[in-house]
N, C-alpha and C positions, 0 to 999 in steps of 0.2 A: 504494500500500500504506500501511500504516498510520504509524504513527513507527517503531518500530523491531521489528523481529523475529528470530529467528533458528530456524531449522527444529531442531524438539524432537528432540532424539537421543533413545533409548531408554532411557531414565536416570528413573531414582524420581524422581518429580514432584517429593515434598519429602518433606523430613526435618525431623522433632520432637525435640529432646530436652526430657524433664521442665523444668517452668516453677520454676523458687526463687527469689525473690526477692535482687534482688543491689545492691548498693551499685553508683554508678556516677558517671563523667564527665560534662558537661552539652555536648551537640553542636549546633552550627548545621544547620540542615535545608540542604543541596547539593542543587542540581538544574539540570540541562544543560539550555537554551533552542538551538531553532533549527529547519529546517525541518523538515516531513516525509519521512522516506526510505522512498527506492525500497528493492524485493529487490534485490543484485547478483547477476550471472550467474554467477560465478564469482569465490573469495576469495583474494587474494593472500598471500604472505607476511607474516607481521605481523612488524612492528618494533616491541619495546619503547620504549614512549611514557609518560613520566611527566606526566601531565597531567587534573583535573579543568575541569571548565566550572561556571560556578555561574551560577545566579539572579540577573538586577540587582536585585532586590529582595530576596535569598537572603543572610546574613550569611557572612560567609567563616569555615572551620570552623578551631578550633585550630592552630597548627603542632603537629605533634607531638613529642612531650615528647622532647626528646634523651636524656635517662638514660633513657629504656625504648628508645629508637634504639639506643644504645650502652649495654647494661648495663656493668655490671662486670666479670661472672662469664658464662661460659656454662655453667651447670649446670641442669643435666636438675631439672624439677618435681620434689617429693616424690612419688613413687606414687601414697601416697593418696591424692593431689587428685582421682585418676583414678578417675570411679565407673563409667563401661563396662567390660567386660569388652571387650576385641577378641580377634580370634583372634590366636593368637602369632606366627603369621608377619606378621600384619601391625602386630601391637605392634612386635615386631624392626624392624621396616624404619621403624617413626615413629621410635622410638629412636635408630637409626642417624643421623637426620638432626637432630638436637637439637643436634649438634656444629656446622652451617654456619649457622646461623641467625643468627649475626651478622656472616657475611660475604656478606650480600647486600648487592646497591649501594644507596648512599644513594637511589637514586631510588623506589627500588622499596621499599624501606622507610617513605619518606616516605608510600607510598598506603597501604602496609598499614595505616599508622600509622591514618591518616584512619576504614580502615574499622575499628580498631576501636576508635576516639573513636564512630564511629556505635551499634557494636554493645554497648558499652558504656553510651550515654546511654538506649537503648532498654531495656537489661537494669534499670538504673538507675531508669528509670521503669516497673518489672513489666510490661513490654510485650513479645514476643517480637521477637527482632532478625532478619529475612529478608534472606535474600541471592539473587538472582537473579542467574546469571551468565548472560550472552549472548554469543552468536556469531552465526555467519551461518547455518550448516546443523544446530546444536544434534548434533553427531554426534563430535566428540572433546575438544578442549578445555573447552568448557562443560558439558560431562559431568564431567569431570575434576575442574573447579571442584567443580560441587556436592557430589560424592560426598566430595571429599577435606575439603571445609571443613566437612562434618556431621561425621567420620571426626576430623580433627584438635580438634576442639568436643569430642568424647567424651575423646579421648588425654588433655587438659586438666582434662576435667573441669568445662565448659564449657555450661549449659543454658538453654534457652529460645530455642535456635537451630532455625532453618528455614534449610532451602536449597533451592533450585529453582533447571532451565536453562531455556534455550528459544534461538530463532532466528528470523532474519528468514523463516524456510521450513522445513516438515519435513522429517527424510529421513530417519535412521535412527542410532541410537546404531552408530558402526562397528565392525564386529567387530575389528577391530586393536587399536581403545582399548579393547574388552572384554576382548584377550586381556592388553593392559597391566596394565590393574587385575587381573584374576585372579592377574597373576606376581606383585601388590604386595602378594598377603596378601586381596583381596577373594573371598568366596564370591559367583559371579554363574549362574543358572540362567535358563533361556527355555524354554516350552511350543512355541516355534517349530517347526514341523518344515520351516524353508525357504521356506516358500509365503507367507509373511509380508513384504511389504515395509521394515514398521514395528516391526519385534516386540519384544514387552516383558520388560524383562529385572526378577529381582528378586533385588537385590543386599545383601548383607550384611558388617556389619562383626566380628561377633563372635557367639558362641552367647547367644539366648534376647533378642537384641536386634531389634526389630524392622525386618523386610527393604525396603529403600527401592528404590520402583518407576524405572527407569530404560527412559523413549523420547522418541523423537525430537519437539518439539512449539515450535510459534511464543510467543516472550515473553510473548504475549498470552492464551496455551492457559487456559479458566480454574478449570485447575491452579495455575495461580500468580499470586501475588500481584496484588491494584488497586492499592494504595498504600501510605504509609511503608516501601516497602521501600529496599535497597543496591543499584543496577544496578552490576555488574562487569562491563566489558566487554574476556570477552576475546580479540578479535581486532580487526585492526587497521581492517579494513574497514568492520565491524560500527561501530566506535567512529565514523569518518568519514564514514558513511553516517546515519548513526541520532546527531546530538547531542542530540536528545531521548529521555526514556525515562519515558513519561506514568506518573504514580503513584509514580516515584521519590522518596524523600526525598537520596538520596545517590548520584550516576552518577561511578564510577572508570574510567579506564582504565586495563587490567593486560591491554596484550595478550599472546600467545605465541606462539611459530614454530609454525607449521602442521606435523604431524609427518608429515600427507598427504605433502608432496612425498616422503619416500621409500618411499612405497607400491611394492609389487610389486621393491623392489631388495634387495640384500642385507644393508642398514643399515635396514630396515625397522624389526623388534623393536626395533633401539638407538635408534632415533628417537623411537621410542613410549613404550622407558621411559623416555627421557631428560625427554620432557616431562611424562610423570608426576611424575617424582620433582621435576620444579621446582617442580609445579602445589604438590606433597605437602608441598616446602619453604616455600615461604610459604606456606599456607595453618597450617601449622605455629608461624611467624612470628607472626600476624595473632592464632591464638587463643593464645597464650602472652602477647604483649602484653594479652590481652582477661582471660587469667588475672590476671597480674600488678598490673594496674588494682584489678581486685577485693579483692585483697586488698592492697589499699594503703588 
């Protein structure tokens, strides 16, 4: 198979917000070297792993800025920064989460940081900043990714972002992670009537904003991205199978527990939104830092 892929969950290919022109940071290009990877059979638990791979010829990108690691203050954006309208339940529940965002681990901070040293230099240079998140079956987690880091970009007030998933294999955006995002404030509809192995869902963040297609589809779908994109990799297999991710400007690893394993038990929904609401939390993290840059 090819370098790396991950089966497209049924998730909006990619999300646009309006291009402005924005003042920004100046980033080193990151890119993970190594061989070609196989599909695996099946994906194990992921273990949060703080770790980039870089380029031998690739300059190593900033540390990031400890005063935006540990601000000050934790206080919520001015509103107005905020030019999307989101539906109110899902305003509420970004809101909600504005309060934890500086008690994530140093480690995990440290990558957000990175990404958005990237998504910054990109904005910086009028160039649209892509994010591709990958997994292995592109069916929960990296669905998650994208929808919540278009989603949190708007909360901000955040534009010229694109996001996109994919996987080493298609299979299907999973209904559990569908029914996740719906409880988190997301509008999500499908012409499905069942018969569909793959079916497409289109998802929303807010009235009169435009609905982001959501299915299952390989990295390489081409739906998304050739190059200067951010590969986020998040699971752990994915990340260990695939250390390359051709066309990359910048390959993170941000894996997350697999919320599969409690499928079919009674901790099911909890495990679904639990990884939502992390995915929701940094991804929250990542474009506040991305705010805050800008207007410095």
């Amino acid at each position: 198979m090819g370098e790396i892929g991950e089966a497209p969950a049924v998730l909006p290919s990619s999300f646009s917000i309006p291009t402005n022109a924005l003042a920004g940071l100046a980033l080193g290009a990151l890119v993970s070297l190594g061989p070609a990877c196989d599909s695996p059979d099946a994906e194990p638990d992921a273990k949060p792993v703080a770790k980039t791979e870089v380029e031998p010829d690739a300059k190593p990108a900033a540390k990031p800025n400890s005063a935006e690691s540990t601000p000050a203050q934790a206080k919520p954006e001015p509103m107005a920064q905020r030019h999307t309208p989101l539906f109110p339940e899902l305003q509420t529940y970004l809101s909600g989460l504005e309060g934890e965002l500086d008690g994530l681990p140093a480690e995990r901070r440290e990558l957000l940081d990175l990404l958005a040293k990237h998504v910054v230099a990109r904005r910086g240079a009028d160039q649209p900043a892509r994010l591709l998140f990958i997994c292995t079956h592109n069916s929960r987690r990296s669905h998650m990714g994208q929808l919540w880091a278009a989603t949190a970009a708007a909360f901000y007030g955040v534009d010229g972002i694109e996001t996109f998933s994919g996987g080493t294999e298609a299979t299907a955006f999973n209904p559990r992670a569908v029914a996740a995002m719906t409880r988190a404030g997301f509008t999500i509809d499908s012409d499905n009537d069942g018969a569909e192995q793959n079916p497409r869902y289109s998802v929303r963040m807010g009235e009169g904003v435009e609905p982001m297609l959501a299915f299952s589809k390989t990295w390489e779908d081409e739906s998304n991205p050739k190059e200067g994109f951010a590969a986020v990799m998040t699971c752990s297999q994915a990340d260990a199978a695939c250390p390359f991710v051709r066309g990359a400007a910048l390959r993170v690893a941000l894996p997350y527990d697999d919320p599969k394993a409690a499928d079919d038990t009674p901790e099911e929904a909890g495990r679904y939104d639990e990884r939502a609401r992390q995915i929701a939390t940094e991804m929250l993290y990542l474009f506040r830092a991305v705010s805050r840059a800008q207007a410095s």
